[in-house]
C-alpha positions in Angstrom: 46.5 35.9 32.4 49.0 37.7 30.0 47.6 40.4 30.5 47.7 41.1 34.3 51.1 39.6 34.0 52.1 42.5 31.6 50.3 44.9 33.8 51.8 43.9 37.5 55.6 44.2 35.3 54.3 47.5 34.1 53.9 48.7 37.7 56.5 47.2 39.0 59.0 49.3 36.3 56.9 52.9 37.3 57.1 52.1 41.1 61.0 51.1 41.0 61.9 54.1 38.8 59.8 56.3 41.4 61.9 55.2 43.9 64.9 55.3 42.3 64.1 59.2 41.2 63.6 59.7 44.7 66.7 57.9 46.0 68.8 59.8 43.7 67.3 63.2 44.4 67.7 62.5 48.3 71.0 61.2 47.8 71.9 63.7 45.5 71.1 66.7 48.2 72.8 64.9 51.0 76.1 63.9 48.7 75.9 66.3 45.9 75.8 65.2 42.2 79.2 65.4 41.2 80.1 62.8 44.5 77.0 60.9 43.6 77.4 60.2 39.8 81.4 59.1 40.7 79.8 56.4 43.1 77.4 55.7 40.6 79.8 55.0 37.9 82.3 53.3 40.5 79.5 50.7 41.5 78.9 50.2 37.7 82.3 49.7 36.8 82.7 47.0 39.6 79.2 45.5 38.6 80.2 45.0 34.7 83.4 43.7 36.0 82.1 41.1 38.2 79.3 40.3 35.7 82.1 39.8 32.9 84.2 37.7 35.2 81.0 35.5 36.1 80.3 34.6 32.5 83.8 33.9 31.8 83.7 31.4 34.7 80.4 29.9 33.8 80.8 30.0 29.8 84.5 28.0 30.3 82.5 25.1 31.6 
């Protein structure tokens, strides 16, 4: 069982990254690239933020 375990992940990564290659290239005609990688980076930011703020809260306990 390994095996098919390793496999379903392995399609799971090629199908997200598929969809995220098209998501950006949609996106990326509709917004343009400069807009979009801004917003990209924005939502990053705000993710490591939060993320860092999480494990502050939860590691102090």
């Amino acid at each position: 069982m390994p095996e098919l375990r390793s496999a379903i992940t392995a399609i799971e990564i090629i199908v997200g990254a598929a969809a995220a290659m098209l998501l950006g290239d949609y996106l990326g005609y509709k917004l343009g690239r400069w807009r979009l990688a801004l917003i990209v980076g924005i939502v990053a930011l705000v993710s490591i933020v939060a993320f860092a703020t999480y494990a502050a809260v939860v590691g102090s306990n």
